[in-house]
N, C-alpha and C positions, 0 to 999 in steps of 0.2 A: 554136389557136396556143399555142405553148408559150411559158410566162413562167414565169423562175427566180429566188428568191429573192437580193435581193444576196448576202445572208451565202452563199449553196451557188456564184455566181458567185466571190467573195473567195475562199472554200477551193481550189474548182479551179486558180485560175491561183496559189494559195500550194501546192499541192501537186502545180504543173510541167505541170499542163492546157492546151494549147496551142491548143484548138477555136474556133472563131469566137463569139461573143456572139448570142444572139438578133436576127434582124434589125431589130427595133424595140429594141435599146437604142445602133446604131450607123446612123441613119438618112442616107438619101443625101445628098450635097451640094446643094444649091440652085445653079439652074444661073446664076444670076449668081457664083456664087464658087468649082465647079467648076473652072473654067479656073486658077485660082489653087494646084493641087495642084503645079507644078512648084515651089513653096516647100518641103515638104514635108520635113523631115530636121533635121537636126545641122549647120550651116555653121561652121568656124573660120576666125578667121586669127591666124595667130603672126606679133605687129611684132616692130619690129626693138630695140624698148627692154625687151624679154624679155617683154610684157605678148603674153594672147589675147583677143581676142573671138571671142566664141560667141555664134549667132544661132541658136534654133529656133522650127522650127514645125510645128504638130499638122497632119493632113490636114483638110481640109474637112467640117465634117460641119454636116448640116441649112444655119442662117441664117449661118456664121459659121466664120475660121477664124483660131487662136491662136499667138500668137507671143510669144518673150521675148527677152531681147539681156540679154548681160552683159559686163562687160571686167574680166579679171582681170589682176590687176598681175604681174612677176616675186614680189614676193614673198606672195604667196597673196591679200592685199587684192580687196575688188572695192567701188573704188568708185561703182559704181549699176547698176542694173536697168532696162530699160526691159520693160514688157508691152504688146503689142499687138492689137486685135479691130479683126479684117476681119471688117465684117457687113452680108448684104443686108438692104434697109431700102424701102418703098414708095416712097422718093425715090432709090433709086441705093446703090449700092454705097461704104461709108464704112470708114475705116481712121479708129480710135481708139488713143491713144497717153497712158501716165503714167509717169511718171520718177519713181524713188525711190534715194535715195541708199543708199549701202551698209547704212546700218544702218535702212531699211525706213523712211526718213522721209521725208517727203514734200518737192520740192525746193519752197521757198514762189515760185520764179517759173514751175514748173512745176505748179502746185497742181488744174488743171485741166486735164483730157485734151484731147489736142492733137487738131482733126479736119481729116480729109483725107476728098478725093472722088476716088473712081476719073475720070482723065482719059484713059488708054486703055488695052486691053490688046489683045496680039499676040501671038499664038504663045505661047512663054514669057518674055513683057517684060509688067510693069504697072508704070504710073505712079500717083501719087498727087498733088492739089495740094490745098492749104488750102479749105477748106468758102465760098463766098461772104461770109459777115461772120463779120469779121475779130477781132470779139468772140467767135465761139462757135470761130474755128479754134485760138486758142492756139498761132499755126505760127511767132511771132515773124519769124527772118527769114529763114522756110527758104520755097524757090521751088516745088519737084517734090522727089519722091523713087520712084527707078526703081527696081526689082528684075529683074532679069536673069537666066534659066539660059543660062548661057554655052556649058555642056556638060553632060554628067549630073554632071560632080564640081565644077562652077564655077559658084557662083552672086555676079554682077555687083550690089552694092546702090551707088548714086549718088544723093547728097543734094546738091542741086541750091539757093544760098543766092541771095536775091533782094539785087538792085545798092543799095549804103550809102546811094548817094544817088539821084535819080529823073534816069535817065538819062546814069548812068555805069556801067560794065559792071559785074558782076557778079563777087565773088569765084570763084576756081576752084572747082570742086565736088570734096566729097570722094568717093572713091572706096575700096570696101572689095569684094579682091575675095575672097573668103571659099571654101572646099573642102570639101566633104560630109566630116564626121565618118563614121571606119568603124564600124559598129557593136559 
């Protein structure tokens, strides 16, 4: 089996090497999280107050797959970051979430990663909901959050806010419908 030194891996793709990596340093997906490659890319959206957000996410590889979100103002600002890991787990498949504000500080109501459990997935739609206690989910007052490929350049994310009070509807949900960045 061929294994290659990082540093000879680093020079090849700095000096325009295009060749696939060893298969053991780019292992398969885990098939709980497999199905989750329609995320997969560079999603924008340009509002309408000059500001974009930008959602990526890395393919799936092995236990886990990574994501970031940022929203940039018109005038270059960006105030916060979110990172995310979708990771299989012997309990089910979990979506972890931390919030940092622009200048990489930590939001003190956001201070602990928010957890989400896979509630379904179809085709190219997954939902996520808050982890059973309510102490480990940190989901404050968010209900669901879907992600949607809508088409290969449409990808549908729907954050889904649970009702202010118990038993009065529910705020509308937001909706961001976001377009594959070209590369």
């Amino acid at each position: 089996m061929l294994r290659l030194p990082l540093a000879v891996l680093a020079l090849s793709f700095a000096l325009g090497c295009r060749t696939a990596p060893p298969a053991e340093i780019t292992p398969a997906a885990d098939p709980a999280i497999a199905p989750l490659a329609f995320l997969t890319g560079t999603w924008t959206l340009d509002q309408p107050n000059g500001a974009e957000i930008e959602e990526t996410w890395g393919a799936p590889r092995g236990k886990a797959i990574l994501g970031s979100f940022r929203r940039v103002l018109g005038n270059g600002a960006t105030p916060f970051y979110e990172f995310t890991q979708i990771v299989a787990t012997k309990d089910g498949t979990i979506l972890r979430q931390i919030h940092v504000h622009g200048n990489f500080d930590t939001d003190p109501r956001r201070a602990e990663p928010m957890t989400l459990k896979l509630d379904r997935i179809e085709g190219d739609s997954v939902s996520f909901v808050p982890v059973d206690d309510p102490e480990k989910a940190k989901a404050g007052s968010l209900s669901r959050v879907t992600y949607t490929r809508v088409d290969p350049a449409t990808l549908l994310l729907v954050v889904e806010p649970k009702p202010a009070k118990e038993g009065a509807p529910a705020e509308k949900p937001l909706e961001f419908r976001m377009t594959l960045a070209k590369p």
